[in-house]
C-alpha positions as CSV (number, residue, x, y, z in Angstrom):
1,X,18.2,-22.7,2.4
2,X,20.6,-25.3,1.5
3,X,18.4,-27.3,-0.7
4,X,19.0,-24.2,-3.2
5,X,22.3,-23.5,-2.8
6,X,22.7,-19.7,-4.5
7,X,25.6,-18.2,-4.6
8,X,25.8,-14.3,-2.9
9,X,26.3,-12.1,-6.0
10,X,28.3,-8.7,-5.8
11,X,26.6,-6.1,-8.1
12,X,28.6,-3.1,-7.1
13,X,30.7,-3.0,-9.8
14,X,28.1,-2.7,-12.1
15,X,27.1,0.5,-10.2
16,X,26.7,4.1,-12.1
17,X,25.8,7.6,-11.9
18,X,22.3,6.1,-12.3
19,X,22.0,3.1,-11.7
20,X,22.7,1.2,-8.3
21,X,21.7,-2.1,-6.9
22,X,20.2,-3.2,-3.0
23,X,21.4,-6.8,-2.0
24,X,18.5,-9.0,-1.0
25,X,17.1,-12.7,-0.5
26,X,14.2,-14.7,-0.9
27,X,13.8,-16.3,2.4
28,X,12.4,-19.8,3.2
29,X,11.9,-21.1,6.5
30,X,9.4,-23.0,8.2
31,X,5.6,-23.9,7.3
32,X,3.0,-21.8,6.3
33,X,-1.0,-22.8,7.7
34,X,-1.5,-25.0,4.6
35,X,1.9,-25.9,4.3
36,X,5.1,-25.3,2.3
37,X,7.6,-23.2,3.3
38,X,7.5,-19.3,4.1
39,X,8.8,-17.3,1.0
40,X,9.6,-14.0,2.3
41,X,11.4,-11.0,0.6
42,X,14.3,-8.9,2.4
43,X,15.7,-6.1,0.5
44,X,18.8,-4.4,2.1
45,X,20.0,-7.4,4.2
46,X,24.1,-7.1,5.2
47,X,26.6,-9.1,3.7
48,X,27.0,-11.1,7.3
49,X,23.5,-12.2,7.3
50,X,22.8,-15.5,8.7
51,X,21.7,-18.5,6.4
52,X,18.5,-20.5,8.3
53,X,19.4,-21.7,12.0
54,X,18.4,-24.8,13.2
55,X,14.5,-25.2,13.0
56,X,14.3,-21.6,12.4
57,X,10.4,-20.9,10.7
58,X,8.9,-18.0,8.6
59,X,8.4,-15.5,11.9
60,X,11.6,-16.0,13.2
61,X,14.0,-15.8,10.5
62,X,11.5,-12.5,9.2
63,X,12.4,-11.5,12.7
64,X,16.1,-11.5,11.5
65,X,15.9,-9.7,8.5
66,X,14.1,-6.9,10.0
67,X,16.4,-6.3,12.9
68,X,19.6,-6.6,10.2
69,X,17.6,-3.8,8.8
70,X,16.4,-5.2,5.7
71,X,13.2,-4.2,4.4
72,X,10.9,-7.1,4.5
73,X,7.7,-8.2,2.6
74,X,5.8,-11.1,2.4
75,X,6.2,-12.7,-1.1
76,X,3.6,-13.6,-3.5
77,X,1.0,-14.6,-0.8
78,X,-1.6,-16.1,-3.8
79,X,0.5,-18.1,-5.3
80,X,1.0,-20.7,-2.2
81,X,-2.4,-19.7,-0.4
82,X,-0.7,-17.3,2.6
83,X,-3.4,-17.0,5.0
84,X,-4.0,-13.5,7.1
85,X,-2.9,-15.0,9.9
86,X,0.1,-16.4,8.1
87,X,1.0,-12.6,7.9
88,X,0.2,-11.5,11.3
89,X,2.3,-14.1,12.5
90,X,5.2,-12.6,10.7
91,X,4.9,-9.4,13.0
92,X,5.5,-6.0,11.7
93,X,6.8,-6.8,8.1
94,X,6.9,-3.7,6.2
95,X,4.9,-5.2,2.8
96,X,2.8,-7.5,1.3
97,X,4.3,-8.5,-2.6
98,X,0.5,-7.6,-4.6
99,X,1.7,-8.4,-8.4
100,X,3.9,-10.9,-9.1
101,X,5.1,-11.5,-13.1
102,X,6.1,-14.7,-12.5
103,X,3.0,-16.6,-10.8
104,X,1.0,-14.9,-13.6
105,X,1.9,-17.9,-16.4
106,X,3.4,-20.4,-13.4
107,X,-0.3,-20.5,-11.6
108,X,-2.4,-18.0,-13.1
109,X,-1.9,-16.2,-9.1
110,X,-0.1,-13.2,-10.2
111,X,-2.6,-10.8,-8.0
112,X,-2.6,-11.2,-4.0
113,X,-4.8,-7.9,-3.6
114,X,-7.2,-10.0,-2.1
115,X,-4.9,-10.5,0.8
116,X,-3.7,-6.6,1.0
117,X,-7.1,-5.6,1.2
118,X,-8.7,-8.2,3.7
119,X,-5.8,-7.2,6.3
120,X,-6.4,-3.2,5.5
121,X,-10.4,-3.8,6.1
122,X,-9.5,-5.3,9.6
123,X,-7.1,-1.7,10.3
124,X,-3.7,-3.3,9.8
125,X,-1.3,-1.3,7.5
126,X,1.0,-2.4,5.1
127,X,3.1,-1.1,2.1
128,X,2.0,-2.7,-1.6
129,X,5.0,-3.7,-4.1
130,X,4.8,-5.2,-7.5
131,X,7.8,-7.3,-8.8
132,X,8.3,-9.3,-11.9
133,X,10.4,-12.2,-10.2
134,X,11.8,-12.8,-13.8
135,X,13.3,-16.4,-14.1
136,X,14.2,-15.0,-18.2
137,X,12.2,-18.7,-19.3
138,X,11.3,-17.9,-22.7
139,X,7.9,-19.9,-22.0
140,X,6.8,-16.9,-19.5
141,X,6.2,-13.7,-19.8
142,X,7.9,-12.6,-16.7
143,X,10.0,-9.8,-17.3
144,X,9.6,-5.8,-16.4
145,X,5.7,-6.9,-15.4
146,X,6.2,-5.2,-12.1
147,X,8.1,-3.0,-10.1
148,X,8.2,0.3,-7.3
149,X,8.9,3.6,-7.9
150,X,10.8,4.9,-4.9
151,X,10.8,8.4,-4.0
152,X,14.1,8.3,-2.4
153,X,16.3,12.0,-1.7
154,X,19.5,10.6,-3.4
155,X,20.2,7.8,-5.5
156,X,22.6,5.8,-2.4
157,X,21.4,2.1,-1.1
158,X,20.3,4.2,2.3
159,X,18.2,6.4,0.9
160,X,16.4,3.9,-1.1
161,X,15.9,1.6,1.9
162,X,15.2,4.1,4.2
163,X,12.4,5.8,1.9
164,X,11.3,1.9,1.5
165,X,11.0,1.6,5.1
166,X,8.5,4.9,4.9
167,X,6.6,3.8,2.4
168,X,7.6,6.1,-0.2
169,X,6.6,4.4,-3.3
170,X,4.0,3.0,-5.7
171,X,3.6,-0.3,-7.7
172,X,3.1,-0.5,-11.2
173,X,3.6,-2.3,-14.1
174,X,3.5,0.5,-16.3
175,X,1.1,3.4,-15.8
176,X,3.2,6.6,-13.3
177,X,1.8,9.2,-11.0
178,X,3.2,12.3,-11.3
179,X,1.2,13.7,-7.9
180,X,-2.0,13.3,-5.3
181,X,-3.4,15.4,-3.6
182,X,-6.2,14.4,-0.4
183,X,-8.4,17.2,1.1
184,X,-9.5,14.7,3.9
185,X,-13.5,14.5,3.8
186,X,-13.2,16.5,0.5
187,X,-11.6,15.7,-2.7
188,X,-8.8,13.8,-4.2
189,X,-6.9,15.2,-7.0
190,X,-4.3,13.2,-9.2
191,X,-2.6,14.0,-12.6
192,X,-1.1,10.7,-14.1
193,X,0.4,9.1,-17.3
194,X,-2.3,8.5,-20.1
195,X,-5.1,5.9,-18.1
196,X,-8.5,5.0,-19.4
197,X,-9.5,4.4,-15.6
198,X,-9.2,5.9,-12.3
199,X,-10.8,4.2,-9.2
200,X,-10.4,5.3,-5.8
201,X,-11.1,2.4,-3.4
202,X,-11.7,1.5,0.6
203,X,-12.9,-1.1,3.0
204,X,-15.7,-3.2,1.4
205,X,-17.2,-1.9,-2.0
206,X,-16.6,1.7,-0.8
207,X,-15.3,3.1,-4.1
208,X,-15.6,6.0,-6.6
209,X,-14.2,6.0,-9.9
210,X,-13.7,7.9,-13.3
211,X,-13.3,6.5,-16.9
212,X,-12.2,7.7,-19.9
213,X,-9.4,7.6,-22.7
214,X,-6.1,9.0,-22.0
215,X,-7.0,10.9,-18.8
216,X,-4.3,12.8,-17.0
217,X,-6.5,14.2,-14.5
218,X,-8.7,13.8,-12.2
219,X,-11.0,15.6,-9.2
220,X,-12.8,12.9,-7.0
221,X,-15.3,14.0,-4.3
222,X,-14.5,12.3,-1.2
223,X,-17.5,14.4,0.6
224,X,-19.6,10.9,0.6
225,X,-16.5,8.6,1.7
226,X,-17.0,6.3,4.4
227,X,-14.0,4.3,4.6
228,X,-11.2,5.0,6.8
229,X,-8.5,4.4,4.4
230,X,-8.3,4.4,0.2
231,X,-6.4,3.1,-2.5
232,X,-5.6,4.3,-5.8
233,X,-5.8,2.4,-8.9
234,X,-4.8,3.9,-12.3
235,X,-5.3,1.4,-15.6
236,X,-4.1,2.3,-19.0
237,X,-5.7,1.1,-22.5
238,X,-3.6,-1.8,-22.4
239,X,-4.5,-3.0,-18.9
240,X,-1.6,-2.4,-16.8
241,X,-2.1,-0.6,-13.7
242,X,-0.4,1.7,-11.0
């Protein structure tokens, strides 16, 4: 949006043998239900992208960024009070932005969980990220408090985005998976970094869970499981989670 005025910022020539960036926006456009304007990540957007058009809102200019073929989430839903049917409205988005560094110390609305797992209860399917949105203030704790680890075949700005676009990835701000394993109707097997819990959760209070100190490993029955979908959470001594 004007009113911000950022500049676009090259990165390539900070690229490596390991290390590379994506270029991306924070979009704004339009009202949300409760007002405001939309805040709406795109990862992967082209160079030509078009800055807002006339009266362009949050659906539309989402609209955009999906068919430039950026990968597209809806940013930190808690921390302006994004409705479910503010989401909806946005179509087929490929995210919802879960942890947010930033909005921990800016609102105390760092967690928009609550969101993820209303629309999954009601069979809609999106991908969870985590992101620190680090301003560097020295009066918030902002930085490296969230991120995704990609599973991508090469370390190229396609293969990133395209592995995005699949959902091959987890959030965390600090625990790592190392591998899952579902037996549909049967078990669930995970080995992990050191975590003190392990909690397997699904629509309502459907949930099973193991606790302990510095587990690596775990077996969960799924024989009793009634929910049509899960998600995994791993939590290490200090609190952070994957």
């Amino acid at each position: 949006m004007d009113r911000f005025d950022y500049p676009l910022t090259p990165t390539t020539s900070f690229w490596s043998d390991d290390f590379i960036t994506l270029p991306g926006a924070e979009l704004h456009a339009g009202e949300i239900e409760l007002g405001g304007f939309w805040h709406i990540l795109a990862v992967g957007l082209p160079n030509d992208f078009q800055p807002n058009l006339p009266d362009e809102n949050g659906p539309q200019i989402a609209q955009r960024a999906l068919e430039s073929g950026a990968f597209v989430a809806v940013a930190h839903p808690a921390w302006y009070g994004v409705r479910e049917t503010d989401v909806l409205s946005l179509g087929n988005v490929h995210a919802i932005e879960v942890i947010n560094g930033l909005c921990g110390d800016f609102n105390d609305r760092e967690n928009s969980w609550y969101l993820f797992d209303q629309l999954t209860a009601q069979g809609h399917r999106y991908g969870a990220i985590a992101t620190d949105d680090a301003h560097f203030d020295p009066l918030h704790q902002d930085v490296q408090r969230g991120w995704v680890w990609v599973k991508a075949e090469a370390l190229t700005p396609a293969a990133l985005l395209n592995a995005l676009k699949a959902g091959d990835y987890y959030s965390s701000s600090g625990p790592m998976f190392f591998d899952i394993d579902i037996e549909r109707g049967r078990s669930l097997r995970l080995r992990c970094s050191p975590v003190n819990h392990i909690i397997v959760s699904g629509k309502g209070s459907e949930s099973v869970a193991f606790h302990g100190n510095g587990m690596m490993e775990a077996d969960l029955s799924l024989v009793d499981w009634k929910s049509d979908y899960c998600r995994i959470t791993i939590r290490d001594q200090h609190g952070e989670k994957a």
